[in-house]
TIRO-2110 file (N, C-alpha, C; in Angstrom, 1 decimal):
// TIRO-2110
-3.3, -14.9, -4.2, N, 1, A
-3.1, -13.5, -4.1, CA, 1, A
-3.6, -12.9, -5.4, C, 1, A
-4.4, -11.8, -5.2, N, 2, A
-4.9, -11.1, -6.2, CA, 2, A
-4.4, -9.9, -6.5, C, 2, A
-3.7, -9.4, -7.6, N, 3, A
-3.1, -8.5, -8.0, CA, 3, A
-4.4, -7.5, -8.7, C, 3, A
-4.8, -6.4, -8.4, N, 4, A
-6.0, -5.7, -9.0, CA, 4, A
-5.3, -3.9, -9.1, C, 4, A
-5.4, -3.7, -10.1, N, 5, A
-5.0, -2.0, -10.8, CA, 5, A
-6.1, -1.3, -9.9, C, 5, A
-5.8, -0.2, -9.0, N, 6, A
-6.9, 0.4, -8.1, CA, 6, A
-8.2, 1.0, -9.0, C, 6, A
-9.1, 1.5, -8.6, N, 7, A
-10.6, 1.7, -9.1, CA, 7, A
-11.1, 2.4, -7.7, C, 7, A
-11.8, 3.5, -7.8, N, 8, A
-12.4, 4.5, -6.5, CA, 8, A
-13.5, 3.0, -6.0, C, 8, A
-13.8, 2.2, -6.7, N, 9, A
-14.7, 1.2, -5.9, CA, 9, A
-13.8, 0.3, -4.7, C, 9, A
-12.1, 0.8, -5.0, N, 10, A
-11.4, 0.3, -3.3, CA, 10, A
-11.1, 1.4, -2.4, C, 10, A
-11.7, 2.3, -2.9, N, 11, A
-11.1, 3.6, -1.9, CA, 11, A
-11.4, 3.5, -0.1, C, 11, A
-12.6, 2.9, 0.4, N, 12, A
-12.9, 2.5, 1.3, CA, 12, A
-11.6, 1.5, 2.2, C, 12, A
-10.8, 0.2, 1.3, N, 13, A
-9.8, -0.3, 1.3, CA, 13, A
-8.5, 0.1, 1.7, C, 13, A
-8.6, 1.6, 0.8, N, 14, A
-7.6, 2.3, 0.7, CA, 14, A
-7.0, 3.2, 2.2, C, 14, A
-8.5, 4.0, 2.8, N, 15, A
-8.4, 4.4, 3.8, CA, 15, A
-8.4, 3.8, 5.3, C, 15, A
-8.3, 2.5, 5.2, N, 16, A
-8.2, 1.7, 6.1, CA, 16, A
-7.0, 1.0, 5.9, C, 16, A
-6.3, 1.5, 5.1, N, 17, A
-5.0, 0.9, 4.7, CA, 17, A
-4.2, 1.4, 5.7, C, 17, A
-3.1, 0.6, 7.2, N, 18, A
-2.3, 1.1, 7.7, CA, 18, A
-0.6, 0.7, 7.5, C, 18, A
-0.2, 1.9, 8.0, N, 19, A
0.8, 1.9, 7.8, CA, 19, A
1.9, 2.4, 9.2, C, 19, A
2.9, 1.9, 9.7, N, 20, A
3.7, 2.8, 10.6, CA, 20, A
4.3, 3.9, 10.5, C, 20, A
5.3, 4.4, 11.5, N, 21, A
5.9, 5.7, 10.9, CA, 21, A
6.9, 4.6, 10.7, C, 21, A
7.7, 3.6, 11.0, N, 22, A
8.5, 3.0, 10.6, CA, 22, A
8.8, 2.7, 9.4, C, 22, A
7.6, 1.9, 8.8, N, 23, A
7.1, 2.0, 7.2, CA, 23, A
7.5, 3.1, 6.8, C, 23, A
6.7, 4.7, 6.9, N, 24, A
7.0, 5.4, 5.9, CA, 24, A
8.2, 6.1, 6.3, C, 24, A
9.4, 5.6, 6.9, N, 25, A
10.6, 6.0, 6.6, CA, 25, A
10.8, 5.6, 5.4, C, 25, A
10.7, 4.3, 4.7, N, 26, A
11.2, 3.9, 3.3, CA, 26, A
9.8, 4.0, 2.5, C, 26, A
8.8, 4.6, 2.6, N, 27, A
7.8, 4.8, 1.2, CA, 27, A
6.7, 5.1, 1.8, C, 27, A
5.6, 5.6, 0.8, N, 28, A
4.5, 6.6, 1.1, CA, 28, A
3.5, 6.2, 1.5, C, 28, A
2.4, 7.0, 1.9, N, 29, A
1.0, 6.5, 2.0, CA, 29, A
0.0, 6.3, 0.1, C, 29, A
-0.9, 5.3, -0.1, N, 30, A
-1.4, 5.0, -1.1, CA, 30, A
-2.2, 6.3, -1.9, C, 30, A
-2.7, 7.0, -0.6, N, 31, A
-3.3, 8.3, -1.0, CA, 31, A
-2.6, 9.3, -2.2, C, 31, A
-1.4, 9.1, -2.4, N, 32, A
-0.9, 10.5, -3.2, CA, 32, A
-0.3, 9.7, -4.3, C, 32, A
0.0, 8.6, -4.5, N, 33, A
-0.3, 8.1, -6.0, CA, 33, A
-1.4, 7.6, -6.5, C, 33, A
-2.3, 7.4, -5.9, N, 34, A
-3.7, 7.4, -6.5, CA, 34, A
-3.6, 8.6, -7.0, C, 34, A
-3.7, 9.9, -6.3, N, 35, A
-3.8, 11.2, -7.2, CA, 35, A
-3.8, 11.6, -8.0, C, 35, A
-2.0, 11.2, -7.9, N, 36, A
-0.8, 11.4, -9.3, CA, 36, A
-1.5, 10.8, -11.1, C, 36, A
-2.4, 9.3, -10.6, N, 37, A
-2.4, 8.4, -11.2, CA, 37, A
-3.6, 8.9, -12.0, C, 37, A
-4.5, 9.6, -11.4, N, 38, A
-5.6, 9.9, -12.2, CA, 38, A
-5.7, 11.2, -13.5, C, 38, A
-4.0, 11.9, -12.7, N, 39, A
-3.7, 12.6, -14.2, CA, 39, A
-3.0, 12.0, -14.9, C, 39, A
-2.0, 11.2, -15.0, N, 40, A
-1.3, 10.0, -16.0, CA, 40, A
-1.3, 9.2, -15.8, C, 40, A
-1.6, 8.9, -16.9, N, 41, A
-1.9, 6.8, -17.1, CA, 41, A
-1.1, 6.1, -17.3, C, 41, A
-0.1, 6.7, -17.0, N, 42, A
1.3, 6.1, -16.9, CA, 42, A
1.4, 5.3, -15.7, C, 42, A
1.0, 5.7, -14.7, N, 43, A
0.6, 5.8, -13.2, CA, 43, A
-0.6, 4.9, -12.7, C, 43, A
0.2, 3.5, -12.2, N, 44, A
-0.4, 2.6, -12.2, CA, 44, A
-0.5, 2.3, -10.9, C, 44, A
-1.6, 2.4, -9.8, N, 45, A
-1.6, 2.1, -8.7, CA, 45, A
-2.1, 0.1, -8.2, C, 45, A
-1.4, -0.2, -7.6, N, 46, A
-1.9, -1.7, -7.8, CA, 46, A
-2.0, -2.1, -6.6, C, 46, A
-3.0, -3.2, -6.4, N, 47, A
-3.2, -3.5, -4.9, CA, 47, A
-3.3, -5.1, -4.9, C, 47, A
-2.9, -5.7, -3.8, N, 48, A
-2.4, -6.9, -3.3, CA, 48, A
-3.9, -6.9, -2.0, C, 48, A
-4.2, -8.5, -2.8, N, 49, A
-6.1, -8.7, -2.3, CA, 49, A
-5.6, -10.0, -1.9, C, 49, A
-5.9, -10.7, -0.5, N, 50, A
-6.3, -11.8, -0.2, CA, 50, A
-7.0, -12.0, 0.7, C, 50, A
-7.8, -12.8, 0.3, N, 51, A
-9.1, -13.4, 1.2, CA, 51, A
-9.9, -11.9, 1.1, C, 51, A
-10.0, -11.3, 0.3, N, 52, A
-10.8, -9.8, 0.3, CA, 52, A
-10.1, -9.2, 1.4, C, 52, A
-9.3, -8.5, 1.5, N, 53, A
-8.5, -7.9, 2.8, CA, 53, A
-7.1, -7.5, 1.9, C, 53, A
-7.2, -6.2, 2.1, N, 54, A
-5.8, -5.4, 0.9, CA, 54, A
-4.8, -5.5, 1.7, C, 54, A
-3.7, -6.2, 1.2, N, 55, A
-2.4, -6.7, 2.0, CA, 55, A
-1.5, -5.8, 2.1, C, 55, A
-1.2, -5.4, 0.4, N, 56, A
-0.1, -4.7, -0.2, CA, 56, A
-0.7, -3.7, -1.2, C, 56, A
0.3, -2.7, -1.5, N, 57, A
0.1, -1.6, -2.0, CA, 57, A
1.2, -1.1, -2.8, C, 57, A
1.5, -0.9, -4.5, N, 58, A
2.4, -0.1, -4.8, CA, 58, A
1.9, 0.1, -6.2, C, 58, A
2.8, 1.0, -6.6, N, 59, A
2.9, 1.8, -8.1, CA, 59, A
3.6, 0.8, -8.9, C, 59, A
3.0, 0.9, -10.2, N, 60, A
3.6, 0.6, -11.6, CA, 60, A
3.7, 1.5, -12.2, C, 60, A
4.7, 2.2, -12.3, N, 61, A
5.5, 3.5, -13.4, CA, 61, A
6.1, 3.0, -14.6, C, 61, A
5.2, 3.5, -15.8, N, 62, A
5.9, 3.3, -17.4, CA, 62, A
6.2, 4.2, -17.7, C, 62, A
6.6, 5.7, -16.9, N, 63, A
7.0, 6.1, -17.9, CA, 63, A
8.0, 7.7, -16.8, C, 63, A
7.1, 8.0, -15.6, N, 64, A
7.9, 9.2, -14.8, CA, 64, A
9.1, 9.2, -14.7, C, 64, A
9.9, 8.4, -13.5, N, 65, A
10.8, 8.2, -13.3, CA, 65, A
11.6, 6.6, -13.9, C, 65, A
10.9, 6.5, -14.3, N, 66, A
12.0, 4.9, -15.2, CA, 66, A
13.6, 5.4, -15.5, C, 66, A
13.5, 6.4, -16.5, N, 67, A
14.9, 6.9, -16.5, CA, 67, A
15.7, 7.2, -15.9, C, 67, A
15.8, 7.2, -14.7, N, 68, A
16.6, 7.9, -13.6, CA, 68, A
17.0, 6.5, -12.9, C, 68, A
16.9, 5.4, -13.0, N, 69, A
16.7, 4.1, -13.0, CA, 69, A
17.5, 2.9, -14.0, C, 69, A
17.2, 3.4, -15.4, N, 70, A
17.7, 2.4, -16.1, CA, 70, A
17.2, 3.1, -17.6, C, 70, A
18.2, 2.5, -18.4, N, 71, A
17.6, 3.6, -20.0, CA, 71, A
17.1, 2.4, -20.7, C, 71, A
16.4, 1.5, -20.2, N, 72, A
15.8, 0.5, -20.9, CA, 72, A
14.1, 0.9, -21.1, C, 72, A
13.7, 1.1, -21.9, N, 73, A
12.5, 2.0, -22.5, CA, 73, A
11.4, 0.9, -22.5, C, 73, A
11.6, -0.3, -22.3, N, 74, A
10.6, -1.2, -22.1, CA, 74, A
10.3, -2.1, -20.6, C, 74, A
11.2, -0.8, -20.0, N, 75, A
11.2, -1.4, -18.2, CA, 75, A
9.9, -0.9, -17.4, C, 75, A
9.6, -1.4, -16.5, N, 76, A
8.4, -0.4, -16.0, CA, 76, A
8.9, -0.4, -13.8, C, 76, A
9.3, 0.6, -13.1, N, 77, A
8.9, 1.4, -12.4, CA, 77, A
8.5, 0.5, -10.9, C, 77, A
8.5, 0.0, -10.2, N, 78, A
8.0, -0.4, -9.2, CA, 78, A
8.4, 0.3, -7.7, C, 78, A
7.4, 1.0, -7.4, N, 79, A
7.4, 1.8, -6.1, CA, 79, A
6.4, 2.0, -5.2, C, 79, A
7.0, 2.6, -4.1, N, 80, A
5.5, 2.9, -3.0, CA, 80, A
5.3, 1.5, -2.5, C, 80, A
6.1, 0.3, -2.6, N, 81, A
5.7, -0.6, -2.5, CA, 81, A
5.7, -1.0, -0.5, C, 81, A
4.7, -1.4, -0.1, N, 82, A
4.2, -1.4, 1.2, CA, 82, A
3.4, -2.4, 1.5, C, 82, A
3.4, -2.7, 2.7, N, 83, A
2.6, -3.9, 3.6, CA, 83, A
1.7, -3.1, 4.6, C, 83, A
0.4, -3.4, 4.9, N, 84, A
-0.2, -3.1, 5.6, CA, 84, A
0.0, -3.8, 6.8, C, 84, A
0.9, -2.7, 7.7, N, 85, A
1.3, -3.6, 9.0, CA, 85, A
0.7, -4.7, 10.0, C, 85, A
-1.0, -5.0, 9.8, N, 86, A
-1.5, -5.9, 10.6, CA, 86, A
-1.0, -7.6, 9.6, C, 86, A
-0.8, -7.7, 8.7, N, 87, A
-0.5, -8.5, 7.7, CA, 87, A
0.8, -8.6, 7.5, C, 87, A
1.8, -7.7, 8.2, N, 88, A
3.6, -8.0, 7.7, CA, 88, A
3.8, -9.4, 8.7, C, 88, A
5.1, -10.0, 7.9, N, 89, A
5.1, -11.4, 8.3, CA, 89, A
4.8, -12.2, 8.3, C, 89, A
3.4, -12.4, 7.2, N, 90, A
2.4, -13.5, 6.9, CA, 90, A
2.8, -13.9, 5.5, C, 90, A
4.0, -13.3, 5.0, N, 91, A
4.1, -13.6, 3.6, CA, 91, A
3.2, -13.2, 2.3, C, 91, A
2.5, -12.2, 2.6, N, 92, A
1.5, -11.4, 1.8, CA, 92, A
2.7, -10.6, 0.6, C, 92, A
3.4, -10.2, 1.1, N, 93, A
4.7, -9.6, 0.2, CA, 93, A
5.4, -10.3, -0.7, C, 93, A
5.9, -11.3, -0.3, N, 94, A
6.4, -12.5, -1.0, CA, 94, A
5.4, -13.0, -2.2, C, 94, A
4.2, -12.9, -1.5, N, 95, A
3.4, -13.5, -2.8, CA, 95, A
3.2, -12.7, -3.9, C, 95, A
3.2, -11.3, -3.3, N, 96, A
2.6, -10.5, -4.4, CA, 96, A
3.4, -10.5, -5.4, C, 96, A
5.3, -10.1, -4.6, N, 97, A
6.6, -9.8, -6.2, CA, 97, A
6.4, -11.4, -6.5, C, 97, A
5.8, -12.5, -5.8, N, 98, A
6.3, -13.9, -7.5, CA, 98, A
5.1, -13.8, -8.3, C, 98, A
3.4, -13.0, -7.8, N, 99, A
2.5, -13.1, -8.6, CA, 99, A
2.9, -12.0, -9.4, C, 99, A
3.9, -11.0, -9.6, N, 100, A
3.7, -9.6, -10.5, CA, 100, A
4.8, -9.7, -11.6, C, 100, A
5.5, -10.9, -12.2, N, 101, A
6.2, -11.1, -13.2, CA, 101, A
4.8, -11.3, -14.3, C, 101, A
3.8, -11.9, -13.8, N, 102, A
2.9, -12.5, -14.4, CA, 102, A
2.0, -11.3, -14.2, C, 102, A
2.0, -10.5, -13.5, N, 103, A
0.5, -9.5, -13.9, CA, 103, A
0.9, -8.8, -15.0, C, 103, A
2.5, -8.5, -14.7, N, 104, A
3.3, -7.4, -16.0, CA, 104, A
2.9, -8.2, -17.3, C, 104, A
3.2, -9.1, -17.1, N, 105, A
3.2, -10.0, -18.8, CA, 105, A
1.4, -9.8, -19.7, C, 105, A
0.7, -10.2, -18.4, N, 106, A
-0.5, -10.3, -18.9, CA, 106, A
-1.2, -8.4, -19.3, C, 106, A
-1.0, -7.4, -18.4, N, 107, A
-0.8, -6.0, -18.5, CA, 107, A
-0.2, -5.1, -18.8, C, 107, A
1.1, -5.4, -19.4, N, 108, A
1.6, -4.5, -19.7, CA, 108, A
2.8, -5.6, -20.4, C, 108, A
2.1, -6.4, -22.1, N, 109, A
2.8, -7.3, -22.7, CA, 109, A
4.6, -6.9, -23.4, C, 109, A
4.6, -5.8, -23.2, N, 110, A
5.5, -5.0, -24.1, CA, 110, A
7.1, -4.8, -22.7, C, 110, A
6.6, -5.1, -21.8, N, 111, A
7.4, -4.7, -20.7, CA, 111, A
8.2, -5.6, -20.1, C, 111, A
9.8, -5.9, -20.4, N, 112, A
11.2, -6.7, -19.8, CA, 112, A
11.8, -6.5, -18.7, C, 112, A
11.1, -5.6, -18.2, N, 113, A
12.3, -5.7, -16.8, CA, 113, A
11.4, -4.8, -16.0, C, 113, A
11.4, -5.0, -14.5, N, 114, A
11.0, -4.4, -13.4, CA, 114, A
12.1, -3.8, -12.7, C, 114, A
12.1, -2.7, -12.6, N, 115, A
13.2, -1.8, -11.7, CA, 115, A
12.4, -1.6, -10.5, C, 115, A
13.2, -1.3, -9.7, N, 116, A
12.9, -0.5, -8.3, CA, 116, A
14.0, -0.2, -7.4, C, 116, A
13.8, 0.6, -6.4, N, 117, A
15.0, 0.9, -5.7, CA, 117, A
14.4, 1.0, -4.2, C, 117, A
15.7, 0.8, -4.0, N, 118, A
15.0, 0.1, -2.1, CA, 118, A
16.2, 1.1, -1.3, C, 118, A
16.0, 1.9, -0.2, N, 119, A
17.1, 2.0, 0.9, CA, 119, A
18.0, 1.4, 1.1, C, 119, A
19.3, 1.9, 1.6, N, 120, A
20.4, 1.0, 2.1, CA, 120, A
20.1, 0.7, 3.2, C, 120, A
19.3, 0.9, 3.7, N, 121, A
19.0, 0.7, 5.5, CA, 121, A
18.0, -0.5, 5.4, C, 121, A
17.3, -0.9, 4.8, N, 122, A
16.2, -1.7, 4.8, CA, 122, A
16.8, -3.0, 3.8, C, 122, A
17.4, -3.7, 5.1, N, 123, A
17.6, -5.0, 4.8, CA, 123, A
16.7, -6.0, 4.5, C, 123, A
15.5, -5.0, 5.6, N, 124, A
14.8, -6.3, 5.6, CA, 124, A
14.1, -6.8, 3.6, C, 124, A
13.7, -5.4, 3.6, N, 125, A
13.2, -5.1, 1.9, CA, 125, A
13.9, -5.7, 1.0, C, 125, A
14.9, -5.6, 1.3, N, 126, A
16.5, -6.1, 0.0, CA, 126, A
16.4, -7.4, 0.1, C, 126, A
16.2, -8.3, 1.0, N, 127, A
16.1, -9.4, 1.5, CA, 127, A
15.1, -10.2, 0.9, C, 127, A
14.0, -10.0, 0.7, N, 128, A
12.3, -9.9, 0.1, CA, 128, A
12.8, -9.7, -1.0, C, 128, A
13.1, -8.7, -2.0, N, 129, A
13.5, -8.9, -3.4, CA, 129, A
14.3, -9.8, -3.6, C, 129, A
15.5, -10.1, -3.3, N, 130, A
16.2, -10.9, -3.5, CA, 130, A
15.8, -12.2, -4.0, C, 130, A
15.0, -12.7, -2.4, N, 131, A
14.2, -13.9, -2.4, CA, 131, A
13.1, -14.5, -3.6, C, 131, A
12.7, -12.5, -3.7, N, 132, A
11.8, -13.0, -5.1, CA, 132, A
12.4, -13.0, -6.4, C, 132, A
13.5, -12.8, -6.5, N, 133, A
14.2, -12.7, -8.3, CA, 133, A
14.9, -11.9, -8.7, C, 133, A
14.6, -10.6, -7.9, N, 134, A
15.2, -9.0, -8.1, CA, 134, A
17.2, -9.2, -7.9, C, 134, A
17.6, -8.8, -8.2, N, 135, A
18.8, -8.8, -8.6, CA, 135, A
19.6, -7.3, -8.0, C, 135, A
20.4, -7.0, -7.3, N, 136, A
21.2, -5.8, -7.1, CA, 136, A
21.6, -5.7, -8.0, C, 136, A
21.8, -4.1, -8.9, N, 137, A
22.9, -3.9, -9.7, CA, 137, A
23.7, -3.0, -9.0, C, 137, A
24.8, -2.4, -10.0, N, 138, A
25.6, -1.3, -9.9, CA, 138, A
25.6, -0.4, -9.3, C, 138, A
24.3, 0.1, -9.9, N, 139, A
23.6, 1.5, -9.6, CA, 139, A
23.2, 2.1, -8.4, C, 139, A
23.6, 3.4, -7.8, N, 140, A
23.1, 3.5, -7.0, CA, 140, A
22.7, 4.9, -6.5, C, 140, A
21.2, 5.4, -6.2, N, 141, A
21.1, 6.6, -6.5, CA, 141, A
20.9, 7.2, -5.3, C, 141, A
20.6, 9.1, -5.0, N, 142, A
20.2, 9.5, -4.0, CA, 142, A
19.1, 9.5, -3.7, C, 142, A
18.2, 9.5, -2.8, N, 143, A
16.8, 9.1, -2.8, CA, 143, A
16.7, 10.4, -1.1, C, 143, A
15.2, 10.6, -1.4, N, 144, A
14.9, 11.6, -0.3, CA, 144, A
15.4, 11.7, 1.2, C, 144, A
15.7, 10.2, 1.4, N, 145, A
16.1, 9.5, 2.8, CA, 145, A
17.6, 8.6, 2.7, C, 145, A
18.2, 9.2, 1.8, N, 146, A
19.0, 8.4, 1.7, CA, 146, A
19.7, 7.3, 0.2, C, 146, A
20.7, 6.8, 0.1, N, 147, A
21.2, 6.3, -0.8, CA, 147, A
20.0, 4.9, -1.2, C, 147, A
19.9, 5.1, -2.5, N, 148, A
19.1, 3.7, -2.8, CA, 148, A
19.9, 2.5, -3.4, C, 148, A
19.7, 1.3, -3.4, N, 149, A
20.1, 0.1, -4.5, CA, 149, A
18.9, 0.3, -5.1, C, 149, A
19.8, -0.2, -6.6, N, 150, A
18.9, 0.2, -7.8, CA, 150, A
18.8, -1.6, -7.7, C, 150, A
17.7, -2.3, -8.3, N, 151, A
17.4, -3.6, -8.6, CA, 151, A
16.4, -3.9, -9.6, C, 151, A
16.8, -5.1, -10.3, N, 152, A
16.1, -5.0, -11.8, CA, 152, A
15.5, -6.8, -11.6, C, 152, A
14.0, -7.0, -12.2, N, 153, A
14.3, -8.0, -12.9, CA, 153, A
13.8, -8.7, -13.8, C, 153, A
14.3, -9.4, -14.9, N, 154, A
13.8, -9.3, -16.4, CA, 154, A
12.9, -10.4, -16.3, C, 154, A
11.9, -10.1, -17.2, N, 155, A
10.9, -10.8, -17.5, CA, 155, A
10.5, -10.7, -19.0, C, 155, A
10.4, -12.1, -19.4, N, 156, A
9.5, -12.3, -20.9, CA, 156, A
8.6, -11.3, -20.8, C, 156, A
8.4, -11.3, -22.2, N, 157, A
7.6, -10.1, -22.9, CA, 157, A
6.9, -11.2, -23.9, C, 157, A
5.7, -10.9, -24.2, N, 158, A
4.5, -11.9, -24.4, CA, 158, A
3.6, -11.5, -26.0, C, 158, A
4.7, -10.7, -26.6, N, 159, A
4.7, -9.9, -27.5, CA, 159, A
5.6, -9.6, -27.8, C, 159, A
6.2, -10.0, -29.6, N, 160, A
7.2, -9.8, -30.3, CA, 160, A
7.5, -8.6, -31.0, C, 160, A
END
């Protein structure tokens, strides 16, 4: 599984990216954080490649919404996170959260913890983090569609 920061040379990728309406009951289409991302660079869109075929899709946030999340200043943001429904259940998902402890370390050396927040309806999602490392906390916020779990999980930092 290849983890790659987006570049207009996948946009072709991108628009062929699908999604259900079921999907975007719990998160977006790729199209409007790419946007976001080209005015801050904060705003990390990232894409999940195997066999040359875009599996997965989500944001790396250092810096928008982190705090609404956790007041750890060296956390970074994971959202928008999505499967391109001809590929759900092939384990394309699973690969990507155990390859992205290691993309953070190598990209973003300064960064200990991955936050994200998932639906209370979407078992299935909570299920898939878990599996991969992610951890429920306490926390738990209002979200557009409903109450979210807040989930965190810490990773070396590759830089002292």
């Amino acid at each position: 599984m290849l983890l790659q920061e987006y570049t207009d040379a996948f946009s072709t990728m991108i628009q062929q990216f699908q999604l259900t309406d079921e999907q975007l009951a719990y998160t977006g289409r790729p199209e409007m954080p790419i946007k976001i991302s080209k005015a801050n660079s904060f705003i990390h869109p990232i894409l999940g490649i195997e066999d040359e075929l875009l599996t997965n899709f989500f944001v790396l946030d250092e810096k928008k919404d982190v705090a609404l999340y956790t007041t750890n200043q060296q956390a970074v943001l994971l959202r928008t996170f999505s499967t391109d429904y001809r590929y759900q259940g092939k384990g394309y998902a699973k690969q990507v959260l155990q390859a992205l402890p290691y993309f953070i370390q190598t990209h973003f050396p300064n960064c200990n913890e991955i936050i994200l927040a998932v639906n209370q309806e979407n078992i299935a999602a909570q299920k898939l983090y878990e599996t991969t490392g992610f951890k429920q906390t306490e926390k738990i916020v209002q979200g557009e569609y409903g109450p979210l779990y807040v989930m965190t999980m810490s990773i070396e930092t590759t830089e002292n």
